[in-house]
C-alpha positions as CSV (number, residue, x, y, z in Angstrom):
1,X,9.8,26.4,20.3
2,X,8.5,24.3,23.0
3,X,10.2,20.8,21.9
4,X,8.7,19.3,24.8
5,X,5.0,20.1,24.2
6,X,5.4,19.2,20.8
7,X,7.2,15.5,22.0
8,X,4.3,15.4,23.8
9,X,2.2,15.9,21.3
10,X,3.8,13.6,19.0
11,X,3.9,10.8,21.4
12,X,0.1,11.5,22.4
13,X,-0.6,10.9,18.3
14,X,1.4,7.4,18.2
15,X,0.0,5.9,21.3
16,X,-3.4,6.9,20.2
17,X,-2.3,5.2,16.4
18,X,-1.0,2.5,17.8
19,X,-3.5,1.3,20.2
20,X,-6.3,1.4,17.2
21,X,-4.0,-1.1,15.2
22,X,-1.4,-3.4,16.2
23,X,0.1,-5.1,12.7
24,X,2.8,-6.8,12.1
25,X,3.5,-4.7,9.1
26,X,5.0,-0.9,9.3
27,X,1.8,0.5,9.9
28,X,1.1,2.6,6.4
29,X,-2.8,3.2,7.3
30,X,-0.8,5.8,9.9
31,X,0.9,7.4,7.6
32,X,-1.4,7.7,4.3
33,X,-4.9,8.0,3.5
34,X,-6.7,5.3,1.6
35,X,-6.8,7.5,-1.2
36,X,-3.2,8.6,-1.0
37,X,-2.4,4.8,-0.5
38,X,-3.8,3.6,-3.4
39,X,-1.7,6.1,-5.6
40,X,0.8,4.8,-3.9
41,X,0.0,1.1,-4.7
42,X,-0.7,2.0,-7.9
43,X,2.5,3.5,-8.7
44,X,4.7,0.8,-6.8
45,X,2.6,-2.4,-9.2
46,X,3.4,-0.5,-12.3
47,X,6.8,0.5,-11.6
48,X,7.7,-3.3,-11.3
49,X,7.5,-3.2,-7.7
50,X,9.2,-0.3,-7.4
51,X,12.3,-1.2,-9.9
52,X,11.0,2.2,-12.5
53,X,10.2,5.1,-13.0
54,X,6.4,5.9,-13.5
55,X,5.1,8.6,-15.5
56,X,2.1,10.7,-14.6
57,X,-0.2,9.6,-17.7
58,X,0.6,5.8,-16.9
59,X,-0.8,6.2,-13.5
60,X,-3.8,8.5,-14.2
61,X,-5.1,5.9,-16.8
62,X,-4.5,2.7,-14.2
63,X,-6.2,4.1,-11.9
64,X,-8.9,5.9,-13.8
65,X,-8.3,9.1,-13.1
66,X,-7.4,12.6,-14.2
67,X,-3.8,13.3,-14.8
68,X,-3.8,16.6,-12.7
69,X,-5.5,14.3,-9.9
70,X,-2.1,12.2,-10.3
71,X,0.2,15.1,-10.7
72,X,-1.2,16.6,-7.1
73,X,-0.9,13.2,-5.2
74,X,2.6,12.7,-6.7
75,X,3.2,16.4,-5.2
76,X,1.7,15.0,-1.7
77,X,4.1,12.0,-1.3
78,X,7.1,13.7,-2.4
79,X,6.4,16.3,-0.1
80,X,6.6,13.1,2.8
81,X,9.6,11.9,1.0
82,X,8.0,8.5,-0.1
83,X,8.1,9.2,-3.6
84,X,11.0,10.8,-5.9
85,X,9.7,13.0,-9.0
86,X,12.4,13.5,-12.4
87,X,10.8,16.4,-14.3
88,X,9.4,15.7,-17.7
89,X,10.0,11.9,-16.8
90,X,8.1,10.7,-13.6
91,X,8.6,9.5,-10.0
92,X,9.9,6.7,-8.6
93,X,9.4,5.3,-5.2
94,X,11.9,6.0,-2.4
95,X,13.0,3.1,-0.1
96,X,10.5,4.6,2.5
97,X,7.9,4.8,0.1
98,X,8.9,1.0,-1.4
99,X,8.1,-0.1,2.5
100,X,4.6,1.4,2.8
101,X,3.5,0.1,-0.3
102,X,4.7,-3.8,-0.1
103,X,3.2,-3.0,3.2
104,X,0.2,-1.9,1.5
105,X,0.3,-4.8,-1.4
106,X,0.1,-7.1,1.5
107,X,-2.9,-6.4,3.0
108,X,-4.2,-6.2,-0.6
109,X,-3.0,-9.3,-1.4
110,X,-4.2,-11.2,1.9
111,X,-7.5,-9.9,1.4
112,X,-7.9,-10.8,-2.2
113,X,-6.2,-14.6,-1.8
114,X,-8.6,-15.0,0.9
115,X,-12.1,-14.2,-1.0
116,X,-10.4,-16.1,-4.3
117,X,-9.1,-19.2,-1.7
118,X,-11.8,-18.9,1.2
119,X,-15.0,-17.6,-0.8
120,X,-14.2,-18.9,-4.3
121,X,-15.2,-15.2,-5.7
122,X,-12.9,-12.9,-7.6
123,X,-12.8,-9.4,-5.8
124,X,-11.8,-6.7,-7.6
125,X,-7.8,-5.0,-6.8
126,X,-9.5,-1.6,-5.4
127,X,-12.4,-3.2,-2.9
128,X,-9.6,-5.6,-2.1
129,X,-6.8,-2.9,-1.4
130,X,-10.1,-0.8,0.5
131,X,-11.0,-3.6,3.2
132,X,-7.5,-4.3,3.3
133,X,-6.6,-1.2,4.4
134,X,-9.4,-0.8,7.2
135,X,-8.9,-4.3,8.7
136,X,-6.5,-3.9,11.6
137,X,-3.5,-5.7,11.4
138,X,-4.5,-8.8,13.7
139,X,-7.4,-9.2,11.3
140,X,-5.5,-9.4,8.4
141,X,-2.9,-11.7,10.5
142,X,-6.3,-14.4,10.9
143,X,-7.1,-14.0,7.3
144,X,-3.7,-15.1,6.1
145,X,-3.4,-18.2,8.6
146,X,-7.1,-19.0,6.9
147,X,-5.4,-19.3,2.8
148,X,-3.6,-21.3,1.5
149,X,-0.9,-20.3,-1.2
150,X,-2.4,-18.5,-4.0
151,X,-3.7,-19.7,-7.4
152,X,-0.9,-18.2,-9.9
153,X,-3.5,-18.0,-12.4
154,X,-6.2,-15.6,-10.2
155,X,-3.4,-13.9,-8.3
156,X,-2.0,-10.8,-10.2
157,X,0.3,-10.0,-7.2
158,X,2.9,-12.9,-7.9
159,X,6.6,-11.3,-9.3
160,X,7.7,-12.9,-12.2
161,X,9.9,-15.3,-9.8
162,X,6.7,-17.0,-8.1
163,X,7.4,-15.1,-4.8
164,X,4.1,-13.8,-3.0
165,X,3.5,-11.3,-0.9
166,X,1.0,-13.5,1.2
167,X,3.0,-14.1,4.3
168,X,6.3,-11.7,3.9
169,X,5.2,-9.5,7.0
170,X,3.1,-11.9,9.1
């Protein structure tokens, strides 16, 4: 195999990826899909930011889905090592996987602290995860410097210690 060509290749890709979005988070829109993203996200909120194991049915009804739909994207991001399944118990998120999706919570979060902070309006988790994932990271960088800290009563992101994610990667 021609290692070169394939460096090449590779290194083509990542200066192509990273010249449409410089963020100051790892760059997770590079790696997953939006829809593979927000499984993702999905599984890392309800496993207590990644602290347990998920099972299949939990995420198919969060996400209003079909459990096969689930049990196929599960397959995906095992298969790219961001997710860890147990048979006949669930998946967990690896350490990779925990990365993107904090990564992914973020831009989540920034967008939907900013409409609730900035706009007074209540967005919804997907259309907030959805414009948070296309907005480039310098976008999302001005959004954040725009908010202020989150209301703890509209903001379903906060742990259970207070800590938000507003502001951990910018």
């Amino acid at each position: 195999m021609d290692t070169t060509a394939s460096s090449s290749r590779e290194l083509s890709r990542v200066t192509r990826a990273d010249s449409r979005r410089e963020c100051p988070d790892p760059d997770s829109t590079n790696v997953l899909t939006a829809t593979s993203g927000w499984y993702l996200l999905g599984g890392y909120w309800l496993s207590g930011r990644g602290t347990r194991c998920v099972r299949v049915g939990e995420l198919a009804e969060r996400l209003s889905v079909a459990p096969a739909s689930v049990t196929e994207m599960v397959d995906v991001l095992a298969d790219t090592l961001l997710l860890e399944t147990e048979p006949y118990a669930g998946f967990e998120l690896t350490d990779r996987g925990t990365v993107h999706a904090e990564a992914l919570a973020w831009r989540q979060c920034v967008v939907a602290t900013f409409f609730d902070r900035t706009l007074s309006y209540a967005i919804d988790d997907e259309t907030a995860y959805r414009i948070g994932y296309e907005l480039p990271g310098p976008g999302l960088v001005r959004l954040e410097r725009r908010i202020d800290r989150p209301r703890e009563r509209t903001c379903r992101r906060l742990a259970d210690d207070g800590t938000c994610l507003v502001g951990t990667f910018g």
